[in-house]
C-alpha positions in Angstrom: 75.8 -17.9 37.1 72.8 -19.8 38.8 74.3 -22.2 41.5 73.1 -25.4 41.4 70.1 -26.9 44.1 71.8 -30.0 46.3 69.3 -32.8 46.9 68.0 -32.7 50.6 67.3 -36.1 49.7 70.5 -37.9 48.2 70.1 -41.7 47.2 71.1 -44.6 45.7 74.7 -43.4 45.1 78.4 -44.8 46.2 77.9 -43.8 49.6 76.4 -45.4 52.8 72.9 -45.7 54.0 72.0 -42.8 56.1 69.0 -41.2 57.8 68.5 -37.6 56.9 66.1 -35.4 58.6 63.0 -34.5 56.8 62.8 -31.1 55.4 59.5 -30.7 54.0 55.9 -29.6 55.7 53.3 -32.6 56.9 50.4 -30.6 56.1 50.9 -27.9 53.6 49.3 -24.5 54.5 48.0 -25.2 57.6 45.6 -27.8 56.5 43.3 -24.9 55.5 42.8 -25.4 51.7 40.0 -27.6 52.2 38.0 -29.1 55.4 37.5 -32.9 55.1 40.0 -33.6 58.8 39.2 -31.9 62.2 41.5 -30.5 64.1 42.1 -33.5 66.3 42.6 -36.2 63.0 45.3 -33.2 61.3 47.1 -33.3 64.4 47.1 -36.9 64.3 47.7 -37.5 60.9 50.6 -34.6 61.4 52.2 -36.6 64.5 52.2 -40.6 63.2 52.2 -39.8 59.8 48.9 -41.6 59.0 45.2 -41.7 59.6 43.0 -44.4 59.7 39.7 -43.9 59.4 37.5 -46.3 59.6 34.0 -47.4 58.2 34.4 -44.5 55.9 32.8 -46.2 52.8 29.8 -48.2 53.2 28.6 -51.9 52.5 27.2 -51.4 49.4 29.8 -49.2 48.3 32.4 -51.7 48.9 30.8 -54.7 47.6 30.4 -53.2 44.2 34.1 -52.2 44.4 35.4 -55.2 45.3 33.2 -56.8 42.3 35.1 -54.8 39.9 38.4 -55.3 41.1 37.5 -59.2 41.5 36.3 -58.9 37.3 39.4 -56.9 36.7 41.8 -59.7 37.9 39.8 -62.1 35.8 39.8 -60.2 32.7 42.5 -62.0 30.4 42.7 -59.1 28.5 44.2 -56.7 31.7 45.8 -59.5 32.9 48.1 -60.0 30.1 48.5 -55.9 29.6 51.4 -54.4 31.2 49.2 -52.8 33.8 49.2 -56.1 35.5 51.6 -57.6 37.8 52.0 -61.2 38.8 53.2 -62.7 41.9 56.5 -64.1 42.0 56.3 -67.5 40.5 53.0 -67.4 40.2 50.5 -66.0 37.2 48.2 -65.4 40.1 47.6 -61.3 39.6 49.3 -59.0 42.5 48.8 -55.4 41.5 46.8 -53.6 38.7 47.8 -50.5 37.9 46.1 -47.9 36.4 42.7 -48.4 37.8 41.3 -45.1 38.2 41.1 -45.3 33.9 40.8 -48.8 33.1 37.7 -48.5 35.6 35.1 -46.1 35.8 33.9 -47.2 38.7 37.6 -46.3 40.4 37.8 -43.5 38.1 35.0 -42.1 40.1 36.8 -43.6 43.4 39.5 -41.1 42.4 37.3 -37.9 42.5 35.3 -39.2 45.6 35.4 -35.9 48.1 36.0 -38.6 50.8 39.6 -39.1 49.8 40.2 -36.4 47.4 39.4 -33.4 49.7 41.3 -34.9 52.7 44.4 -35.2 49.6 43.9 -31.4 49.3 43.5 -30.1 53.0 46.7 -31.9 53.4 48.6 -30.9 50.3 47.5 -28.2 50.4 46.9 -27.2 46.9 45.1 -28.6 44.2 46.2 -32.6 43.5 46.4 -35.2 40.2 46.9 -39.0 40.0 49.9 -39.8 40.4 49.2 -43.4 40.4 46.5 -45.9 41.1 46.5 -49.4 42.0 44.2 -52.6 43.7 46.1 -55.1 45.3 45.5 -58.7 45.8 47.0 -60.6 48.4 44.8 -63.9 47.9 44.5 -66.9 50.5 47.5 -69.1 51.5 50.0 -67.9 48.9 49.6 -64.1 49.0 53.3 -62.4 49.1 54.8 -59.7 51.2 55.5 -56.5 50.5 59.3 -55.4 51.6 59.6 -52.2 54.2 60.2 -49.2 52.1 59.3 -45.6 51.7 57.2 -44.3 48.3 59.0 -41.4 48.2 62.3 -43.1 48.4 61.4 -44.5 44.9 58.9 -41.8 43.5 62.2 -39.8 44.0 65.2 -41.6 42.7 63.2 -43.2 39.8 60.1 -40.4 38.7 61.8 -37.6 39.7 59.3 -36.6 42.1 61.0 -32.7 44.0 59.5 -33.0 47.5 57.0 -35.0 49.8 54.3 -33.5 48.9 52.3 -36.6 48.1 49.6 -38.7 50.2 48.4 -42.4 49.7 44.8 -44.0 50.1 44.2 -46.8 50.6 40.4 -48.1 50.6 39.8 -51.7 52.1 37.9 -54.0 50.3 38.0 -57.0 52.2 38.9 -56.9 56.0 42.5 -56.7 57.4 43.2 -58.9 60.2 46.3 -59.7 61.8 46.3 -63.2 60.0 46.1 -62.2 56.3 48.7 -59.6 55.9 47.7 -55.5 56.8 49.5 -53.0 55.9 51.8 -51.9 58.8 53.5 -48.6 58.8 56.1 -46.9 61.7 54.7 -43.8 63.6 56.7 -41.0 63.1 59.5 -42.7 60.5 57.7 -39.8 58.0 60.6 -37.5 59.4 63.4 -39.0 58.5 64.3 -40.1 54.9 65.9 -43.4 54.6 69.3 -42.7 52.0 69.6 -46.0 50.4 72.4 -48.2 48.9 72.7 -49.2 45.4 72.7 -47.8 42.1 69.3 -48.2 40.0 69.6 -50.6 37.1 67.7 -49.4 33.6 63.7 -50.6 33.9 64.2 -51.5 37.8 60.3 -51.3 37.6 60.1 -54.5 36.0 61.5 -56.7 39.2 60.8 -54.1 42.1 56.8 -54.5 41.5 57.4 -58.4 42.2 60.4 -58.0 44.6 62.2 -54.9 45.4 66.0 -54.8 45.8 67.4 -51.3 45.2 65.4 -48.5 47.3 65.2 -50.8 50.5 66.3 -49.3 53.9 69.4 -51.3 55.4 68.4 -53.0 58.7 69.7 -50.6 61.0 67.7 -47.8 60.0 64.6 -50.1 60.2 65.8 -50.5 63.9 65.9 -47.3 64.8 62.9 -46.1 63.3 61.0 -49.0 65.3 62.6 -48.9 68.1 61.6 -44.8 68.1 58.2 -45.2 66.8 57.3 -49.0 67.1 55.0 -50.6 64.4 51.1 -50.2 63.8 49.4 -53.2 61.7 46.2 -51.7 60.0 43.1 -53.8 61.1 40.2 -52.9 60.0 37.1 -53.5 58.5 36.4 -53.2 55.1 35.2 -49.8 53.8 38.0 -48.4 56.0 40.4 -46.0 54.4 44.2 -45.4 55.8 45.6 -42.3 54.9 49.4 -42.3 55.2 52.5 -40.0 54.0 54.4 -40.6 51.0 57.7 -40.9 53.1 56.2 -43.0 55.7 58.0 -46.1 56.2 55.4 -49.7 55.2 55.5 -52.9 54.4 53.1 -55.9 55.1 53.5 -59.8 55.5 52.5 -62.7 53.3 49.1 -63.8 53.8 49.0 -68.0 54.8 45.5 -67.5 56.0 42.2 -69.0 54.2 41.1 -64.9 54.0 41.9 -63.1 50.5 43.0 -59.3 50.9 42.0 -56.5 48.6 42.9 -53.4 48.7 42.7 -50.2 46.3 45.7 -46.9 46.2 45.2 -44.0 44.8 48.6 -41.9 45.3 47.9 -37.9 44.8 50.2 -35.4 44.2 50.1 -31.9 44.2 50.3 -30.0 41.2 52.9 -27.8 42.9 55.1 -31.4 43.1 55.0 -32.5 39.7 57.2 -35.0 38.3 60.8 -33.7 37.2 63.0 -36.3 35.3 64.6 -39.1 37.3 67.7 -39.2 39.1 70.9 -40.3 37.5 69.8 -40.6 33.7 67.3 -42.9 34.6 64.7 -43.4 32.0 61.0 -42.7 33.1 59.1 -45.7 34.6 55.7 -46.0 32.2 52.6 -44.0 32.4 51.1 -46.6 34.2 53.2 -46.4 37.1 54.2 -42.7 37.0 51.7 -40.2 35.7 53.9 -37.5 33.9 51.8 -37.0 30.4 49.0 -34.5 32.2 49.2 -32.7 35.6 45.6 -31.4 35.4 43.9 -31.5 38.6 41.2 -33.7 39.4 38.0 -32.6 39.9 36.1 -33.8 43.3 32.6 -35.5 42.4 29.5 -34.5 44.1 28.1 -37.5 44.3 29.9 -40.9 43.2 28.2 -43.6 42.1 29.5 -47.0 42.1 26.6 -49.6 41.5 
């Protein structure tokens, strides 16, 4: 009789918030599967759980990017597809999903050896798309995004096993300290945030606006700040931060004249893929979750994007 496997990472159930000690590797392997960090940026990476590295993607590059995303937003055809996600009040477009197919441009993005190979030295393994995003935050009237953890969420509702996953996020426009960077908490990657709440069916369809089930109670966010503080991401554009599935983010509305762009592409190992949600749950779409095809993705040798 095979005994059953507890959760390490228990959530969204009857009981209390908690913090519970990380139980998973940073960097998988010893960062050796493929050499796209030095030692010094691993360690780092390993330490705060994220990188930023900056200037990474050139002028060029990211004005042709930025072009696409800008005549992705204004495409009535994706903006009325369920890919697309409006702000809150607003048919202004937050979040497009599924870029890295909708685009080829960002399908190439996805296979650049600049992101993809640092996926892979930190995975360790061989990675697919778990999911792929731009988001908008334009002038004056550009939401926040709530603190929470990816995993927290890739866990409970796409039945993701371990933290084994790493976002990218490519800037297209600069981050300043006026129109709303990302800011993560150094070192919060080693504890997982136990949330309160039970999911309600199709959750996805409110938490991409405004999350409410998945968020770390205030006490916890205390902690975790007062241990590790908090790091806003400014940056120039063509930057890229690199940052932990479990590490804890969020970013502020944006009431400055300056628009904010930014693309994710979330990989996840192929030794992590998806398992079926927690609690009955039903699947969140392709879109959002990749579960169809866990093929790997091959690195390009030399992306184009002109």
């Amino acid at each position: 009789m095979k005994t059953a496997i507890k959760d390490p990472y228990v959530s969204r159930t009857d009981r209390n918030a908690a913090i519970i000690a990380r139980q998973d590797p940073v960097v998988y392997g010893g960062g050796r599967y493929a050499a796209a960090l030095d030692e010094t940026r691993l360690a780092d990476y390993e330490r705060d759980g994220f990188l930023l590295i900056e200037g990474l993607f050139s002028g060029q590059e990211v004005a042709a990017l930025l072009r696409e995303v800008q005549r992705m937003s204004a495409d009535p055809a994706i903006a009325a597809s369920e890919e697309a996600v409006t702000e809150p009040g607003s048919d202004a477009v937050r979040s497009i999903f599924r870029v890295h197919e909708l685009s080829a441009a960002l399908g190439a993005l996805a296979r650049d050896p600049r992101l993809i190979d640092v996926a892979r030295q930190i995975l360790g393994s061989e990675v697919y798309m778990h999911q792929s995003r731009a988001n908008m935050k334009p002038g004056f009237k550009g939401k926040e995004f709530y603190w929470h953890s990816d995993f927290e969420t890739w866990h409970v509702e796409d039945g993701m096993p371990g933290m084994r996953a790493i976002s990218c996020s490519l800037l297209l426009t600069d981050n300043n300290a006026c129109n709303g960077p990302l800011m993560l908490v150094p070192g919060s990657h080693m504890q997982f945030i136990s949330c309160k709440g039970k999911t309600p069916e199709r959750h996805y369809e409110q938490s991409l606006k405004k999350q409410e089930y998945g968020v770390p109670d205030p006490v916890s966010l205390r902690l975790l700040a007062e241990q590790g503080g908090i790091k806003a991401m400014e940056a120039a554009a063509g930057s890229v931060i690199f940052f932990d599935c479990n590490t804890m983010h969020g970013s502020n509305g944006n009431i400055s004249p300056w628009p904010r762009a930014n693309v994710f592409m979330v990989y996840n190992s192929v030794e992590n893929a998806l398992q079926p949600p927690k609690y009955g749950l039903s699947p969140r779409p392709e879109h959002i979750a990749t579960r169809g095809s866990f093929e790997p993705l091959v690195p390009l040798e030399a992306p184009a994007y002109a």
